[in-house]
C-alpha positions as CSV (number, residue, x, y, z in Angstrom):
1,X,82.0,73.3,39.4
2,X,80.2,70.0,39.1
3,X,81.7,66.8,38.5
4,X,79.1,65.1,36.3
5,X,78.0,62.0,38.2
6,X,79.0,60.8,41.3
7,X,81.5,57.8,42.5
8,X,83.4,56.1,45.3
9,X,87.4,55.8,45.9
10,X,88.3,53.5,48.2
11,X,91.5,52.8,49.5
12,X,93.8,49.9,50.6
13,X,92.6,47.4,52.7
14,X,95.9,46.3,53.8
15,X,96.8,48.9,57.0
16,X,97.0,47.3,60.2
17,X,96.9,43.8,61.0
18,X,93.9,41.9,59.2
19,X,92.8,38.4,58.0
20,X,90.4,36.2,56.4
21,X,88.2,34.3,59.2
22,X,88.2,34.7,62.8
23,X,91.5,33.3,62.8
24,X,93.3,34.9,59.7
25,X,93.3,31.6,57.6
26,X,91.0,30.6,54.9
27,X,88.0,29.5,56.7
28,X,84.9,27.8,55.5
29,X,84.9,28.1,51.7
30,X,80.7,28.1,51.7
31,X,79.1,27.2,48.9
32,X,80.9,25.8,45.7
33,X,80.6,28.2,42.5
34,X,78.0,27.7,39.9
35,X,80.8,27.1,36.8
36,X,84.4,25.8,37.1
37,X,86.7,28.3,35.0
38,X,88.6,26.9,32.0
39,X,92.1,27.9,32.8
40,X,93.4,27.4,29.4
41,X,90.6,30.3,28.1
42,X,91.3,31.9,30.8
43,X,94.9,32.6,30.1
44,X,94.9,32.4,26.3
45,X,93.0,30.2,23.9
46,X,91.1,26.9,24.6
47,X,91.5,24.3,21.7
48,X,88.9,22.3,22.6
49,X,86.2,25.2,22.1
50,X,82.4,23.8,22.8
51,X,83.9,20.3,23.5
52,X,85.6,21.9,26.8
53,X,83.8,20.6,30.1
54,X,85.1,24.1,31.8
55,X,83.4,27.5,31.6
56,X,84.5,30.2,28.3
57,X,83.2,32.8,30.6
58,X,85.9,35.4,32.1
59,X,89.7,35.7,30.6
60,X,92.6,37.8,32.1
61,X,93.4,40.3,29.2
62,X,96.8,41.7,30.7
63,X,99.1,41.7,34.2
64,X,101.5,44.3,34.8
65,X,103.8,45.2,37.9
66,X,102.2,48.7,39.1
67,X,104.9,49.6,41.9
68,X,108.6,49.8,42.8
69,X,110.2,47.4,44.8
70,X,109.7,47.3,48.5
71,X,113.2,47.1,50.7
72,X,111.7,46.2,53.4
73,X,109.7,43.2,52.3
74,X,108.0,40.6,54.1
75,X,109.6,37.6,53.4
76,X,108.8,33.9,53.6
77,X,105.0,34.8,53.4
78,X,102.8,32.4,53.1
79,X,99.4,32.2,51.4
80,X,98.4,29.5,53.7
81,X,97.2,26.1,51.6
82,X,98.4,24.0,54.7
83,X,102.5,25.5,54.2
84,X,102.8,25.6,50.6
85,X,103.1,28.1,48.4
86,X,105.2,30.3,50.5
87,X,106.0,33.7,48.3
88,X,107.9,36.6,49.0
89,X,106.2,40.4,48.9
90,X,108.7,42.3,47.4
91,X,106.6,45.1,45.9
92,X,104.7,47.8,47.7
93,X,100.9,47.0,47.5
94,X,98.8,48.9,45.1
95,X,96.1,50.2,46.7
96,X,93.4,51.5,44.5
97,X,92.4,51.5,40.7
98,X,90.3,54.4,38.8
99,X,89.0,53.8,35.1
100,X,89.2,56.8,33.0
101,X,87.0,56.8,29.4
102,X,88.8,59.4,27.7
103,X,88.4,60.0,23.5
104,X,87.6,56.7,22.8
105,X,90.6,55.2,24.9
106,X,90.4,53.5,28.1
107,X,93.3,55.4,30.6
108,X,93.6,53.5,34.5
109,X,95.1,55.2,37.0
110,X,97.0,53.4,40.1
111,X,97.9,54.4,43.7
112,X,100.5,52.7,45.7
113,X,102.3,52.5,49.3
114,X,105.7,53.4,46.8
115,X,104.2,56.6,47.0
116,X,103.1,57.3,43.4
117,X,99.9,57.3,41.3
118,X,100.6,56.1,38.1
119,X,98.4,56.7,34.7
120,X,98.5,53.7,32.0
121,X,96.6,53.1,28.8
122,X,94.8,49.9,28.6
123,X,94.8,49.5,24.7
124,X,93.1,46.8,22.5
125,X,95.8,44.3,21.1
126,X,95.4,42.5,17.5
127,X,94.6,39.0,19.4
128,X,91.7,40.7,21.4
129,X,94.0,40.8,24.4
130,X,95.1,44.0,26.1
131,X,98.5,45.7,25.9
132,X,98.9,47.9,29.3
133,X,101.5,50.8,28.8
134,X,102.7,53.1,31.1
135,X,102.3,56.8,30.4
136,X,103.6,58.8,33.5
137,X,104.3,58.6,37.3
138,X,103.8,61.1,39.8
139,X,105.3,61.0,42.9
140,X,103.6,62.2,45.6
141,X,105.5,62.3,48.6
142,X,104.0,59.2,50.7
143,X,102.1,56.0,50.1
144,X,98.6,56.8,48.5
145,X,95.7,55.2,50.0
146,X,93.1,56.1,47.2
147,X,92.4,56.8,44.0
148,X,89.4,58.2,42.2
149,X,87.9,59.7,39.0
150,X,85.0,62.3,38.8
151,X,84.5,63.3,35.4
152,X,87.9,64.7,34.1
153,X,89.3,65.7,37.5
154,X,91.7,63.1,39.0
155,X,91.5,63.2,42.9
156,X,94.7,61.3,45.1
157,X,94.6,60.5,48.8
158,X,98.0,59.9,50.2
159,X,100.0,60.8,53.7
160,X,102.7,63.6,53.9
161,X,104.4,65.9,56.0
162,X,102.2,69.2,56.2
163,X,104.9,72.5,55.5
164,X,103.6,73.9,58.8
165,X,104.7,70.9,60.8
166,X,107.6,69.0,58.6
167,X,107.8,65.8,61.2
168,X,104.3,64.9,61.4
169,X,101.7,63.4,58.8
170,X,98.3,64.3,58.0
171,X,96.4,63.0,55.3
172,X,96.2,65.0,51.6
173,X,94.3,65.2,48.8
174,X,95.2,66.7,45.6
175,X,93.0,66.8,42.4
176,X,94.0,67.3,38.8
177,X,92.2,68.9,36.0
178,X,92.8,66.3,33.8
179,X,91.7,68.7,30.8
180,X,94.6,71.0,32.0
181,X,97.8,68.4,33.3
182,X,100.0,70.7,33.8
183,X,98.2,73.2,36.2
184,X,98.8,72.4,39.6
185,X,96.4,70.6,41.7
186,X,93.7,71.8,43.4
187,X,94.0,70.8,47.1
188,X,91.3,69.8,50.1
189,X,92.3,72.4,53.3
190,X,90.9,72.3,56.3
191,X,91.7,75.8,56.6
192,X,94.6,78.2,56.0
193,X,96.8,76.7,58.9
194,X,95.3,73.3,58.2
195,X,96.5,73.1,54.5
196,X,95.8,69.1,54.8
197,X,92.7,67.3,54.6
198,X,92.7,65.3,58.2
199,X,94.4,64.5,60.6
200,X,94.5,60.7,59.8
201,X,95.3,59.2,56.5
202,X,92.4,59.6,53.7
203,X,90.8,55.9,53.4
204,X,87.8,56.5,51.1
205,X,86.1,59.0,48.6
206,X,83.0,59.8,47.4
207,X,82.2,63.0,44.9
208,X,79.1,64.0,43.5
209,X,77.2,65.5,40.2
210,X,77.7,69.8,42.2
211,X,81.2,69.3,42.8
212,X,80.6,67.9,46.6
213,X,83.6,65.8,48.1
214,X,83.1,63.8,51.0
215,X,86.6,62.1,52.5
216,X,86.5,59.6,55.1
217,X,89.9,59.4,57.4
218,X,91.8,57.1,59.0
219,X,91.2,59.6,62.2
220,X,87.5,58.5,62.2
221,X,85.8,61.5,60.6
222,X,84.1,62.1,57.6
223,X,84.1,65.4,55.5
224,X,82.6,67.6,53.4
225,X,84.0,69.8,50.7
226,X,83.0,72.0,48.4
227,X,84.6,73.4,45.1
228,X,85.9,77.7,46.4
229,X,87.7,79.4,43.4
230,X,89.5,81.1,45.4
231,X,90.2,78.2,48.6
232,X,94.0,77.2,47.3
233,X,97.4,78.6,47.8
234,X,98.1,82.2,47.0
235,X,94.1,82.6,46.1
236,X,94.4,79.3,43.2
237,X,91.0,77.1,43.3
238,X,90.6,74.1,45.9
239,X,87.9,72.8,48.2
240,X,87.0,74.3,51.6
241,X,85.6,72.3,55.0
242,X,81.8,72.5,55.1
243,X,81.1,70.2,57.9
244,X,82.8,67.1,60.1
245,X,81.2,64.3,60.9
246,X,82.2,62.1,63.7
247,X,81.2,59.0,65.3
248,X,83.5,55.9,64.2
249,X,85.6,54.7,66.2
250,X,88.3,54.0,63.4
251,X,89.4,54.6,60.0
252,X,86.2,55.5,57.8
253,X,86.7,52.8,54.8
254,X,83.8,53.5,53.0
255,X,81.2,55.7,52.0
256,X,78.5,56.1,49.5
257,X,75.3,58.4,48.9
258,X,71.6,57.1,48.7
259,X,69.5,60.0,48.1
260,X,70.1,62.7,51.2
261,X,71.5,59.8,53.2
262,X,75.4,59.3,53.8
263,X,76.1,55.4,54.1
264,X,79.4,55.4,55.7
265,X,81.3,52.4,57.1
266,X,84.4,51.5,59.1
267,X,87.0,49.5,60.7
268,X,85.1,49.0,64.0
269,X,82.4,47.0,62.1
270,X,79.9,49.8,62.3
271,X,77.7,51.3,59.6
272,X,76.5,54.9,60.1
273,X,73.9,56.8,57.9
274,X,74.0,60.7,57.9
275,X,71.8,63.4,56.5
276,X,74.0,65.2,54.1
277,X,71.9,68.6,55.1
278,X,72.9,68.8,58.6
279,X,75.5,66.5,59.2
280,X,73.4,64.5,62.0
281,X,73.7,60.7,62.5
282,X,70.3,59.1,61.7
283,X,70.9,55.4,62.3
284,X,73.8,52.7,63.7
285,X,74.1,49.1,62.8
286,X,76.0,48.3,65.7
287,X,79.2,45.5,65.0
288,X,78.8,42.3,67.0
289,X,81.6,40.4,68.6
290,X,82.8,37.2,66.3
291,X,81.0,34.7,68.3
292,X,77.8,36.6,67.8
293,X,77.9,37.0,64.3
294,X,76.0,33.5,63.3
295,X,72.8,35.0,65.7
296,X,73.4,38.6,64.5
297,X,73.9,38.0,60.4
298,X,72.3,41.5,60.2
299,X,75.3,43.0,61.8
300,X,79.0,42.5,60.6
301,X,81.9,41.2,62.9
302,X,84.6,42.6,61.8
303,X,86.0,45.4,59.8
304,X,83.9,46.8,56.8
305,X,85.8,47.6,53.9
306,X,83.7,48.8,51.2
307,X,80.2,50.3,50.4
308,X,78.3,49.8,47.0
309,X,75.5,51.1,46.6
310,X,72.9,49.6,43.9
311,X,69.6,50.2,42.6
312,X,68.2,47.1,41.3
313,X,66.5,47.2,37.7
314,X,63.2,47.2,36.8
315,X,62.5,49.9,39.6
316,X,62.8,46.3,42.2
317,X,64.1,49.0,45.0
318,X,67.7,50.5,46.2
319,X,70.3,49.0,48.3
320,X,73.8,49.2,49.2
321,X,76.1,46.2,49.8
322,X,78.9,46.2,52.3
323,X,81.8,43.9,52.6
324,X,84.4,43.1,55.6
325,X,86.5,41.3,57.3
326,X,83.9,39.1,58.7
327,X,84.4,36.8,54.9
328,X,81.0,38.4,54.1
329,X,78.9,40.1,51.8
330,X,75.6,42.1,52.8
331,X,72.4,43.4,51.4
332,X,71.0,46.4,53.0
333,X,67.8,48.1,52.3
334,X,68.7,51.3,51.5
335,X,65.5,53.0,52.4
336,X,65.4,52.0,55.9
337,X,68.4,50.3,56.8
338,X,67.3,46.6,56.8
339,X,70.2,43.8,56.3
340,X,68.0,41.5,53.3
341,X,71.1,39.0,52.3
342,X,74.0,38.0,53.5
343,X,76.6,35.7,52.1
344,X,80.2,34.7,53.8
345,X,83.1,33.8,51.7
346,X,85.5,31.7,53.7
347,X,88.1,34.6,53.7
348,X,87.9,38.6,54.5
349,X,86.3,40.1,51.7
350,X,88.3,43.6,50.8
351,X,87.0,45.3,47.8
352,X,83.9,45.0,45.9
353,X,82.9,46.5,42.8
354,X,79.8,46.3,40.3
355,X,79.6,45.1,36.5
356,X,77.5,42.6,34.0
357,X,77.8,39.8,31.7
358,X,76.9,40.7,28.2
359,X,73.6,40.3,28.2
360,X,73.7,43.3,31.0
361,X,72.8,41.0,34.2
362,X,74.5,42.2,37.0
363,X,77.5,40.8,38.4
364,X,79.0,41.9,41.9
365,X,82.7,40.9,42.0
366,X,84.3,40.8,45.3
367,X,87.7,40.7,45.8
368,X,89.4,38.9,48.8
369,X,92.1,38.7,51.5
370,X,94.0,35.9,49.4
371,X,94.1,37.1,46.2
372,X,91.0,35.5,44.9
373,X,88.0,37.2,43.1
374,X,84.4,35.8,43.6
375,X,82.1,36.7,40.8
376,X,78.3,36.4,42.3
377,X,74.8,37.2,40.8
378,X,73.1,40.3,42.4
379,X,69.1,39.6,42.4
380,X,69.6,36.4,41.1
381,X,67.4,33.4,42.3
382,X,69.1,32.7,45.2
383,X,70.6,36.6,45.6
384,X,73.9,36.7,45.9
385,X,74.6,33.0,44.2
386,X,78.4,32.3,43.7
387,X,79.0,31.7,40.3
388,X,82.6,31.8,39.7
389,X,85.3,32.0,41.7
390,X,88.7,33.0,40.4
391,X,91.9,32.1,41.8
392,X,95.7,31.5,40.7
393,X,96.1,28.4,42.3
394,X,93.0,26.8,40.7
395,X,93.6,28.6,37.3
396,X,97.2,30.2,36.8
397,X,96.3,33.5,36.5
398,X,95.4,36.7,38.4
399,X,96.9,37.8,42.0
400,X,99.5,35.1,43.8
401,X,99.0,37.2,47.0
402,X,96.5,39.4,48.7
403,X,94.6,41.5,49.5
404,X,92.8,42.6,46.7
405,X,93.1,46.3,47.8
406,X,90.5,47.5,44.9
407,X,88.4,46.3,42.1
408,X,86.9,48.7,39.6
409,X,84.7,48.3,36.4
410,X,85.0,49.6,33.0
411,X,83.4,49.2,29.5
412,X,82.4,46.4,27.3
413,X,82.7,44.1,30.7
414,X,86.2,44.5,32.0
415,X,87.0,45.1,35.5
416,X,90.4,45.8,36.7
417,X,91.5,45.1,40.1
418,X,95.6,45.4,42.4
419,X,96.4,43.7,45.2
420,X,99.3,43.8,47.8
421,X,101.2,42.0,45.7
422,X,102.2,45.0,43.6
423,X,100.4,43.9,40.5
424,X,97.5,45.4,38.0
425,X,95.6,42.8,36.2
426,X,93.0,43.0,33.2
427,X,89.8,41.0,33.1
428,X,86.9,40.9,30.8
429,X,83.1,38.4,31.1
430,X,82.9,37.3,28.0
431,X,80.3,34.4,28.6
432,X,76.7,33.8,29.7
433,X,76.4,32.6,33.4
434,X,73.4,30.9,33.3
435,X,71.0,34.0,35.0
């Protein structure tokens, strides 16, 4: 069994107490973008076309409540511009985003604390806009942390009570032939009276093109599965435990392959690299306290949320860039480990994800603690240059309140990103940023 590529699920960044800056506000804002958004294009049409002093370069296609309503919502929250603004989470957060290219169609499926994974079609509208529809629901039996496509299986991560021990969690993962909806899932056991795939929720995801699985859990350990016919219940195909690898101190919120070598990352502000053949630890890059971090800008702060990796066109070498809670963005040499750029964001950066503007530059967008998304140049001239930044208050549209849990690309430029404030929102680059 073989998945066809390879790819990254990440889950929520919400769990546990987190925020942007040392001290959970909105910090330094750095550097002021490149191009100021036109809020009118952004939201519809701009009248005044070429005579506009604002940027035609990014619009938000569609916005669409992607879980159930929370009882026990927050309330009074505020999004902290000095008091104002104060809203009201009344929707579970939705936690992750997978893009699914399927006959011509574009499909998005969504995970949420509601506990449900949802499947919508994202369908081109006569104005050029998108209409989002919803097309099933599953619920799975506790809040799902991530969400992830390999080819046309459907994987879920989500928390549930084991049959073996009915008043304790574990974290499972289920995966869907998405060729054949209505078998039932395949599912990742640790053993025949382990039928759960850690002890700890499941955080992040990465598959590859054999069929390999790698989990990362909240319990600190990172696994490896791999595709047995015979490895579900009564003898039905699943995935079997091939090795454990242990080491944070933490949930494990990201991972990604280079090669042989395992990037893994977590919420103790540590990145680990691993050699896939025997499950050994080949390098740290030890976190650093907060007051450290501006003499240690090759070490993060505070809690890494995501791993990207990237190889740079024009055979200009491979990296991977990590994000965190420290409000920053990093470069790392993927060969041997060396931190090459670093950029902060003046809020806890939460989910990154990579695309391009149409004339196939690449973009990195990075989603953040507020509800913002930062659109920055990759190997631009300087690297990581901030080119856009988008943001409700500024321009009326996208996510009132964060995090941005996920962010996820898709074809012809979109990307597609939820947040804790329940919502699923559709965006498409549609201009030329200047690289």
């Amino acid at each position: 069994m073989g998945f066809g590529g390879r790819g990254g699920g990440r889950g929520g960044r919400g769990s546990g107490g987190r925020g942007g800056g040392s001290g959970g506000g909105r910090g330094n804002p750095g550097a002021q973008p490149r191009l100021q958004l036109c809020r009118n294009f952004a939201s519809g049409n701009c009248t005044r076309g070429d005579k506009c002093s604002f940027a035609h370069v990014v619009k938000m296609h569609a916005v669409t409540e992607a879980s159930d309503k929370n009882p026990d919502a927050k309330s009074n929250y505020n999004r902290g511009y000095s008091g104002q603004n104060t809203k009201t989470k009344d929707k579970h957060k939705v936690t992750s985003v997978s893009v699914w290219e399927t006959n011509g169609q574009i499909k998005l499926f969504t995970g949420s604390h509601d506990g449900k994974w949802r499947l919508w079609n994202a369908a081109p509208a006569a104005n050029g806009s998108v209409t989002l529809t919803q097309e099933f629901e599953h619920f799975v039996g506790g809040p799902v942390d991530t969400v992830h496509i390999a080819a046309h299986y459907f994987f879920c991560g989500f928390e549930a009570s084991p049959i073996e021990c009915p008043d304790a969690k574990a974290g499972m993962v289920h995966s869907w032939n998405l060729n054949a909806p209505s078998d039932p899932p395949m599912e990742l056991w640790m053993g025949p009276m382990a039928k759960y795939a850690g002890s700890g929720r499941i955080r992040s995801l990465w598959t590859t093109a054999d069929g390999s699985v790698f989990s990362g859990g909240s319990d600190g350990i990172i696994r490896q599965w791999a595709f047995n016919p015979t490895g579900g219940p009564n003898g039905t195909p699943g995935f079997s435990l091939v090795k454990s690898m242990s080491g944070h101190l933490g949930a494990v919120t990201g991972l990604a392959l280079v090669g042989t070598m395992l990037w893994s990352g977590g919420m103790d502000g540590t990145l680990r690299l691993w050699n896939v053949e025997s499950g050994d630890q080949v390098h740290l890059v030890p976190a650093v306290k907060k007051d450290a971090a501006n003499s240690s800008p090759g070490h993060h702060s505070g809690p890494v949320t995501g791993l990207l990796p990237f190889e740079a066109p024009n055979n200009q070498g491979s990296f991977v860039f990590s994000s965190s809670l420290d409000d920053t963005v990093k470069v790392w040499n993927a060969t041997n480990g060396e931190c090459v750029a670093s950029e902060s964001h003046g809020q806890g950066v939460t989910s990154i994800a990579l695309t391009a503007d149409p004339k196939g530059n690449p973009l990195l967008l990075c989603g953040l603690f507020y509800g913002d998304i930062m659109i920055r140049g990759t190997i631009s001239n300087p690297p990581l240059v901030l080119l856009l930044k988008l943001s409700h208050q500024y321009v009326g549209v996208g996510h009132e309140l964060g995090p941005v849990n996920d962010i996820q690309s898709g074809p012809g430029n979109t990307f597609y990103a939820v947040a804790d404030d329940g919502k699923l929102t559709v965006w498409q680059i549609t201009g030329d940023f200047g690289l």
